[in-house]
C-alpha positions in Angstrom: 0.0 0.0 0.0 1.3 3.6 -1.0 2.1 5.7 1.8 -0.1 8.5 2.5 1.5 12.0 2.4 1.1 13.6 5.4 -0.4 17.2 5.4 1.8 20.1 6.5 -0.1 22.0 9.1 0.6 25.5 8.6 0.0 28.6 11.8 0.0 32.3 11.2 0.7 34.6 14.0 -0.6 38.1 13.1 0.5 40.7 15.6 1.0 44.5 16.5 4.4 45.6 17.8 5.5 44.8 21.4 2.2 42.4 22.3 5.3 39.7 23.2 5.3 37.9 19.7 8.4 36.8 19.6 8.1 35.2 22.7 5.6 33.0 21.5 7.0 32.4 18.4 10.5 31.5 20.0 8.8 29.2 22.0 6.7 27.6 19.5 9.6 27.5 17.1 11.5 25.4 19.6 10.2 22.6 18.6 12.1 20.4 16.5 9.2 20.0 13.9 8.0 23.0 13.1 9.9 25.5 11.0 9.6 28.8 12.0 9.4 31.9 9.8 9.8 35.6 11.2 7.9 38.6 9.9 8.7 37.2 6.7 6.5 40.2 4.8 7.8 42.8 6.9 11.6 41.8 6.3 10.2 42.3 2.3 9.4 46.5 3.2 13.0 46.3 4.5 15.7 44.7 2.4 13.6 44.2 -0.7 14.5 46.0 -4.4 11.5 48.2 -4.0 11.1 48.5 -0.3 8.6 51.2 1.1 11.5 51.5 4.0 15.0 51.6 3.2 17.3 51.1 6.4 21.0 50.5 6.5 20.2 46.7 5.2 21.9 45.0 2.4 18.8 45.0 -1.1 18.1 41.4 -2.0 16.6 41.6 -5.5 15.1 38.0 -5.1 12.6 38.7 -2.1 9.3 39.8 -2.6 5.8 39.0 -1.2 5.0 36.7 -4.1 8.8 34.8 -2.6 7.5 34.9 0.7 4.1 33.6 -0.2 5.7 30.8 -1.9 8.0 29.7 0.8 5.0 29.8 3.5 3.3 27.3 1.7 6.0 25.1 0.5 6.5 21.8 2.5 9.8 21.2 4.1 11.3 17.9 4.8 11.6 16.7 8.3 8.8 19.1 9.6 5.4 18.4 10.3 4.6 22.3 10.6 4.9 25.5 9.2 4.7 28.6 11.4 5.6 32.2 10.9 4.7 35.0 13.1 4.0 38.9 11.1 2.8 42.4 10.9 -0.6 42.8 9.7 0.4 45.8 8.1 2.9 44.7 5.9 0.3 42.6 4.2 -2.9 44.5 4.5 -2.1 46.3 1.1 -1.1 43.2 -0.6 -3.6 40.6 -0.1 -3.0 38.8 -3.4 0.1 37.6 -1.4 -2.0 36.5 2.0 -0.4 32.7 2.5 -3.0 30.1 1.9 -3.7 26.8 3.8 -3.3 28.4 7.4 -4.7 29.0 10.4 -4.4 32.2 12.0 -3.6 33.9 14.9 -3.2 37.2 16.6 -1.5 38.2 19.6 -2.5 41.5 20.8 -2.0 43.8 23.8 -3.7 47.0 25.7 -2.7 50.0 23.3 -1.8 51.9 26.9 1.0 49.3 26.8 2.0 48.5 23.8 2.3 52.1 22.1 4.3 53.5 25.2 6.9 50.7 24.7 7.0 50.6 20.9 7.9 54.8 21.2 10.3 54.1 23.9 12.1 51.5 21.9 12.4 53.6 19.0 12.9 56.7 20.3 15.7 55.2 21.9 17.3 54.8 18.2 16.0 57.8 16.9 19.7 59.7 17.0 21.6 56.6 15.6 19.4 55.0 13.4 18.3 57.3 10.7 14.9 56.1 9.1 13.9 55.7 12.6 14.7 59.4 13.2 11.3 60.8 13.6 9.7 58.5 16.0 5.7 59.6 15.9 6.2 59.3 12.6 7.6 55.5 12.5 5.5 54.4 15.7 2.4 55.7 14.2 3.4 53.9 10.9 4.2 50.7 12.9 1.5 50.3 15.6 -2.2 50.3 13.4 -4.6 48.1 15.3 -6.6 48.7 12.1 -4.5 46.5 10.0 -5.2 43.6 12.5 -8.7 44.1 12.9 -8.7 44.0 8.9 -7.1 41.1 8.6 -8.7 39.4 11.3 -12.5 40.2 9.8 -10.9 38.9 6.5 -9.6 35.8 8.3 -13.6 35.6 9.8 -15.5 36.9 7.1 -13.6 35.6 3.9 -11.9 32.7 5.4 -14.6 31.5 7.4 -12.5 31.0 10.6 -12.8 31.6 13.6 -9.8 34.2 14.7 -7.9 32.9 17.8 -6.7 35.4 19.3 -4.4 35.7 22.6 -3.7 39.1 24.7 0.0 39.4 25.2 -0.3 40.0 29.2 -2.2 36.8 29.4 0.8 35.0 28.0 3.5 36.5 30.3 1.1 36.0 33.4 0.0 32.7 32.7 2.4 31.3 30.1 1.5 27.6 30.7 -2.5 28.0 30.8 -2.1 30.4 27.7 0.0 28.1 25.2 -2.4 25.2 26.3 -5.0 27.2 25.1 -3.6 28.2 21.8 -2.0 25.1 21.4 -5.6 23.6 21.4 -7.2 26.5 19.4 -4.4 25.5 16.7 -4.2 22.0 16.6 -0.8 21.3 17.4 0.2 19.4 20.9 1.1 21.0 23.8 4.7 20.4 25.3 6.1 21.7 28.7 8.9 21.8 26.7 7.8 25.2 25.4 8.5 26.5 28.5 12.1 26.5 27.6 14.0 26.8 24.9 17.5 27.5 23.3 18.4 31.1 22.7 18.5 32.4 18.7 16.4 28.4 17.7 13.9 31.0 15.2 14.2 31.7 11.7 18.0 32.3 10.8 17.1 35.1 8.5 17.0 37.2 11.6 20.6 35.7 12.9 22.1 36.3 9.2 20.9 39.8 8.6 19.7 41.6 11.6 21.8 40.4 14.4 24.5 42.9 15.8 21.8 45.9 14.3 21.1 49.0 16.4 17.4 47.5 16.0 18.5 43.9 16.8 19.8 45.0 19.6 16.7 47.2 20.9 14.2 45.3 19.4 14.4 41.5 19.2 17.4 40.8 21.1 15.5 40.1 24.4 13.2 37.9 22.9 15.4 36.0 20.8 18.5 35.2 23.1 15.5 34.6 25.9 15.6 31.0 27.3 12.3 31.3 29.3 9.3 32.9 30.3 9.4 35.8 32.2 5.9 35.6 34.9 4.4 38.9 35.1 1.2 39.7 37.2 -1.2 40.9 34.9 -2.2 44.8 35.5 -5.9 45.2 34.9 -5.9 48.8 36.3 -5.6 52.0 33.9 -1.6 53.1 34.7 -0.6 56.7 34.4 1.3 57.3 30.9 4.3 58.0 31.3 4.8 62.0 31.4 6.6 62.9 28.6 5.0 60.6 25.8 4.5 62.7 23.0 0.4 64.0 22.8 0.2 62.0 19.1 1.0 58.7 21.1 -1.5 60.0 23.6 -4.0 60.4 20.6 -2.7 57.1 19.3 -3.6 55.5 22.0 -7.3 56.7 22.4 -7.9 55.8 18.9 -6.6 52.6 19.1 -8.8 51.7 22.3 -12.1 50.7 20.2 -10.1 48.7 18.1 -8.2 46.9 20.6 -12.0 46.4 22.2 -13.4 45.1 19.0 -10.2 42.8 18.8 -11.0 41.8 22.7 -14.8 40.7 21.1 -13.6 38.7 18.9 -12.0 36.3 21.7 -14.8 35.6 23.0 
């Protein structure tokens, strides 16, 4: 009797900046049979021929969101799954491109948290890096909670799926309940071994051609050379914003809160 070719389960992660991503793709990725792809679409806007965004990166003529499409749904010997974790708005404006075959995902977090720490962070480059030099420019480019709720009502309304969604401070407080959870939303098994894993075990794009960056090093490099979950108590209450965030983040972040609410619906 033939042998039956096993199906490639494939796992999108859609998320918005600083919801703790990485975390949970680093995790996931972990495991030795699922291979991992990060912000694949994204990494197109910055190193390819015609990127919208052109950073102190090396062009690669070959990559573009037709490439990355392609490699997301190719099958890859020795793995079982493909996952790949992105930024909604790198792909909102190119949905001929939108990978077929998966499930998705989004991981998303209070705006009152996740816009302060996304300004920080590139604020923090802003006088070293220079396309990142004006910051409520970049972070305002960056952070649209539109682009997720788009793609997640595409994901529901044209897909016919129901969007699993997971808030970033759930994860961090509870990591074990939360990846059971998602692991069981997804249809992959959970491990305790995702509780641990090997630093810089993602997508080796990111160890080829972004490690040793200014935004490496601000960015990803706490999440990627991370061995564990860090447990942090879960802050329900409204904090104070920190008191010299610019008054466009301030605005930011009111008009992001009825999308992060709609988001919040959609869990439920």
């Amino acid at each position: 009797m033939a042998e039956t070719k096993k199906t490639t389960k494939r796992i999108m992660i859609w998320a918005h900046p600083r919801t703790r991503s990485t975390i949970l793709e680093m995790c996931l990725a972990a495991q030795p049979t699922i291979k991992a792809f990060h912000e694949p679409y994204i990494f197109v806007d910055l190193f390819a021929a015609d990127r919208v965004i052109d950073p102190d990166f090396p062009c690669m003529s070959d990559l573009t969101k037709a490439e990355v499409q392609r490699r997301l749904e190719a099958d890859y010997e020795g793995y079982d799954t493909v996952l790949a974790k992105d930024i909604p708005v790198s792909i909102v404006n190119d949905m001929q491109y939108f990978p077929r075959g998966f499930i998705h995902a989004f991981i998303i977090r209070r705006p009152d948290k996740a816009i302060p720490s996304l300004y920080e962070k590139v604020n923090g480059l802003s006088s070293i890096v220079d396309w990142l030099k004006d910051p409520i420019t970049t972070t305002s480019k960056l952070v649209p909670l539109d682009a997720v709720l788009s793609v997640a009502k595409y994901v529901k309304d044209e897909l016919g799926q129901k969007p699993i969604i997971v808030d970033g401070d759930d994860l961090a407080a509870a990591p074990a309940a939360t990846l059971q959870k998602f692991c069981s939303d997804v249809g992959i098994p959970f491990s305790n071994s995702m509780l641990k894993w090997k630093p810089g075990n993602g997508d080796p794009f990111v160890n080829e051609h972004i490690m040793g960056s200014p935004v490496y090093d601000a960015v990803y490099k706490t999440a990627t050379e991370s061995t564990h979950f860090i447990v942090q108590k879960k802050d329900e209450n409204n904090r104070p914003l920190p008191s010299d965030l610019p008054i466009e983040m301030v605005k930011l972040i009111e008009q992001s809160k009825p999308i992060y609410d709609e988001l919040v619906k959609l869990m439920k």
